[in-house]
N, C-alpha and C positions, 0 to 999 in steps of 0.2 A: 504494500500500500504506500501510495507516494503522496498524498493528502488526506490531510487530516482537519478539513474546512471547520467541523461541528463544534469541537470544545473550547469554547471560549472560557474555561474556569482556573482562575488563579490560587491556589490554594495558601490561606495565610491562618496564621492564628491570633485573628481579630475579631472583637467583640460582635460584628456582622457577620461575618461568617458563621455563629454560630448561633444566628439567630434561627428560629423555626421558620421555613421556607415558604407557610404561607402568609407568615409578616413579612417578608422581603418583596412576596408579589403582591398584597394587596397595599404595601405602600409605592412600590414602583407605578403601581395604576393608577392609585390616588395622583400623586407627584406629576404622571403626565396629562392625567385629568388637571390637575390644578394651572399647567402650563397650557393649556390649551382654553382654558376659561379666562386666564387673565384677558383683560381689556385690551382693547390698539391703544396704544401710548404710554402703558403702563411699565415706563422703565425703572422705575425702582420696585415693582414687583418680580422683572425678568430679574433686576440685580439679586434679591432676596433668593430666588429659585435658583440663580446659576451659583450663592455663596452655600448654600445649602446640598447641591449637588457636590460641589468641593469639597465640602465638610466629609459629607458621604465617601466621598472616595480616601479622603485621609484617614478618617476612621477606622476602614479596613485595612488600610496598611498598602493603600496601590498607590500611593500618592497622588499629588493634586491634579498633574494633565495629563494621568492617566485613562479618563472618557474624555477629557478636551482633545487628547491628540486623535480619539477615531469619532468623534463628532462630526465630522466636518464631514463627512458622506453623508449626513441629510440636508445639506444644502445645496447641490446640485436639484435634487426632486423639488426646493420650495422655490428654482426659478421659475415653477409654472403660474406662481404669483406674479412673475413681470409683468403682464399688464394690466397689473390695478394701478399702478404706475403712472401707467397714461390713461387709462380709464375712469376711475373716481373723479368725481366734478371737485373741484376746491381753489384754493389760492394756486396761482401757474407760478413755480420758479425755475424754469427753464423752458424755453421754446426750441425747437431744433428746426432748424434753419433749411432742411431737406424735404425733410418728411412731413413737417406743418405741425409734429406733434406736442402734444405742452404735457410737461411733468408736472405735478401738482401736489403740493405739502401733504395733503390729506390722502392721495394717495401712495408718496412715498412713507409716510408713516403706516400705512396698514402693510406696505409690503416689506420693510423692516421689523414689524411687528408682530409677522408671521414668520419671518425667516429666525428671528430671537426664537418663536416658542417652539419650533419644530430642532433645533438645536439642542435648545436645554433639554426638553422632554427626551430627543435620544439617547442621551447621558443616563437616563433612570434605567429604560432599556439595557445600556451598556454596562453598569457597576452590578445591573441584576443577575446577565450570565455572569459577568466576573467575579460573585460571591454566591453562586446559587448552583451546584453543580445543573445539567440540565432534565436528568432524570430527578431530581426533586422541583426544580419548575413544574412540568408535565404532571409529576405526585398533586404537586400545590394546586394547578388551575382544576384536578379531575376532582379534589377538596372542598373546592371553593364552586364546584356544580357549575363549572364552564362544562357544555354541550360536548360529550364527549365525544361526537365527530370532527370536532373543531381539533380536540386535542388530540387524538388519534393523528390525525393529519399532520398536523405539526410535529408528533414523534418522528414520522417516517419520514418527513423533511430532515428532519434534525439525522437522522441513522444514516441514509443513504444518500443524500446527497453528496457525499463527500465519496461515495464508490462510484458513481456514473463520474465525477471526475475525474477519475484513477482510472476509467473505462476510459476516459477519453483521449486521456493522455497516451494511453496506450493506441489506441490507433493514430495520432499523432505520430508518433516515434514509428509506427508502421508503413505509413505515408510517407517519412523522411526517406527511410530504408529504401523505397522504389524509386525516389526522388536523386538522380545522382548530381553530382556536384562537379565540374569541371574546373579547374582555376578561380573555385569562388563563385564563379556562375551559374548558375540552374540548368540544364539542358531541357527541362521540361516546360513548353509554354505554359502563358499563364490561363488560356482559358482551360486547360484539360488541370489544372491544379482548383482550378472552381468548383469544373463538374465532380472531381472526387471531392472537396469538400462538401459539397452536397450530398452525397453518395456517403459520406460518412454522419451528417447530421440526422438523413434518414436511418441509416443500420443503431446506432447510437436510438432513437426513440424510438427502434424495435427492438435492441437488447434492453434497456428499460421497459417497455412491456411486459416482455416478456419473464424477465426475474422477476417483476410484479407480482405476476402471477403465479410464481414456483415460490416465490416466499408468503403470500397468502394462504396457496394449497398447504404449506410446511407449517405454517401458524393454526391453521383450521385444526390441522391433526393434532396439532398441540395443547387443543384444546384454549385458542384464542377465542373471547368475546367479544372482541369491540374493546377493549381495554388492558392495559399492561399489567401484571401483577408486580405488586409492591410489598415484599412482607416487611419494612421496616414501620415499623410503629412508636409516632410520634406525638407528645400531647404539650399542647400548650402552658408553656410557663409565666410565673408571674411575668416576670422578665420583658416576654413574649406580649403578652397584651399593655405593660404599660408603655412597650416601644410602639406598639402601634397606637393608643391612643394620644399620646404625644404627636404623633407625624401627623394623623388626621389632624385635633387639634389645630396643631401648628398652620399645616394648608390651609384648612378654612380661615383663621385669623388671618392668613395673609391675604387671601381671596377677598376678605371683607375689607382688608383696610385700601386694596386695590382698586376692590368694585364694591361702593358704599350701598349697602342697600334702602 
C-alpha cells in the first residue's frame, strides 16, 4: 500500500484527547454551527471563534497553526461567493473601467464574511480528526442517532478511498512501463496517451464496482447490518458533560453578544 489518504489522527497525551468522543463531535458541530450563524460584519465575533479555535489546538498539544496551516483549502470553494461582490446593491468603491462593473462595501463585506466563516469553521473539522481517532467519530455520530446511512457511507469513504488510490497508482506506473522514453522525450503521441487515460478512468470505476460488490457479499456473510460493531464501551464523565456545557454555553454567549437579540 502506497497511500495512506484516511488517518488524519495525531496521537498526544492531552487533556482533549481524552475526552469522550461524542463531546468532541457535538462541540465540533456546535462550533461550526456557531460560525456559520454569526452575522456579515461580525468581526470580533470571527476574532473570538478563530482565538478559541487556537486555544483548541494548543490544548491538545498540536500547536497553534497546526489547523491554520490546512485551513486554507476551504477557501478556494468560498470563491463561488465572488459575485456578491458585484452583485449586492450598496455604496460602489470601485468601478472597473472594462467591464462597467462597480464593487460595493456591502457586498465586499458579505463576501469577506463568508470566506472568514467557512475558514474558521474548517478548523473544528480539522483538530476533530486530529484528536478523535476516526472509528470513534463514526462510534460518536451512530450515538448521537445521525441516520445510519449517512454514517455507513462515510465509513466506506473513510476505508477505501485511500485503496482505489493505491489502484490507481498502480496503473499509472503501468502506463509509464508501455510508455518508452527516448532522450527525455516521449515516443508516444499525445493523443493515444488520452485515449489510455481514459481507458484507465473507465477500468479504474469498474474495479471499484466491482470490489464493491465482493466486499459487500464478504460483509453480508459476516453477518453485517447496516452498521459497524463496536465492542468498546464508553460512559460519560463528569469531566465529559461539564466540557460540553461550557463550549455550548460559551457559543451561544458569543452568538448573542454578536447577534443581539
Amino acid at each position: 500500500m502506497h497511500f495512506d489518504l484516511a488517518d488524519q489522527y495525531r496521537p498526544r497525551p492531552s487533556f482533549v484527547h481524552h475526552l469522550d468522543p461524542r463531546v468532541k463531535v457535538v462541540v465540533a458541530l456546535a462550533f461550526i454551527l456557531a460560525a456559520g450563524l454569526m452575522p456579515i460584519g461580525a468581526w470580533g465575533g470571527y476574532a473570538a471563534l478563530l482565538i478559541l479555535a487556537l486555544g483548541a489546538s494548543l490544548t491538545s498539544g498540536l500547536g497553534p497553526i497546526f489547523a491554520l496551516r490546512r485551513s486554507y483549502v476551504a477557501l478556494p470553494f468560498a470563491l463561488v461567493a465572488l459575485p456578491l461582490v458585484f452583485t449586492v446593491p450598496g455604496e460602489v468603491v470601485y468601478h472597473t473601467p472594462l467591464t462597467g462593473w462597480t464593487i460595493t462595501a456591502q457586498g465586499l463585506e458579505r463576501f469577506l464574511s463568508l470566506m472568514l466563516r467557512s475558514w474558521i469553521a474548517i478548523q473544528a473539522a480539522i483538530l476533530l480528526t486530529a484528536v478523535t481517532p476516526f472509528p470513534d467519530v463514526l462510534w460518536a455520530l451512530g450515538t448521537l442517532r445521525f441516520p445510519r446511512l449517512l454514517v455507513a457511507t462515510i465509513g466506506f469513504m473513510y476505508r477505501y478511498f485511500f485503496v482505489l488510490a493505491d489502484e490507481a497508482t498502480r496503473m499509472l506506473r503501468a502506463r509509464a512501463a508501455r510508455s518508452g522514453e527516448v532522450g527525455g522525450r516521449r515516443k508516444t503521441p499525445a493523443l493515444w496517451q488520452a485515449r489510455v487515460a481514459g481507458h484507465m478512468v473507465g477500468s479504474l470505476f469498474l474495479r471499484a464496482l466491482e470490489r464493491s460488490e465482493r466486499v459487500h457479499a464478504a460483509m453480508l456473510a459476516r453477518g453485517y447490518n447496516g452498521q459497524m460493531p463496536n465492542l468498546a464501551q464508553r460512559a460519560m464523565r463528569r469531566m465529559d458533560w461539564l466540557v460540553i456545557l461550557a463550549a455550548l454555553l460559551l457559543l451561544v454567549g458569543l452568538l448573542a453578544w454578536a447577534r443581539p437579540f
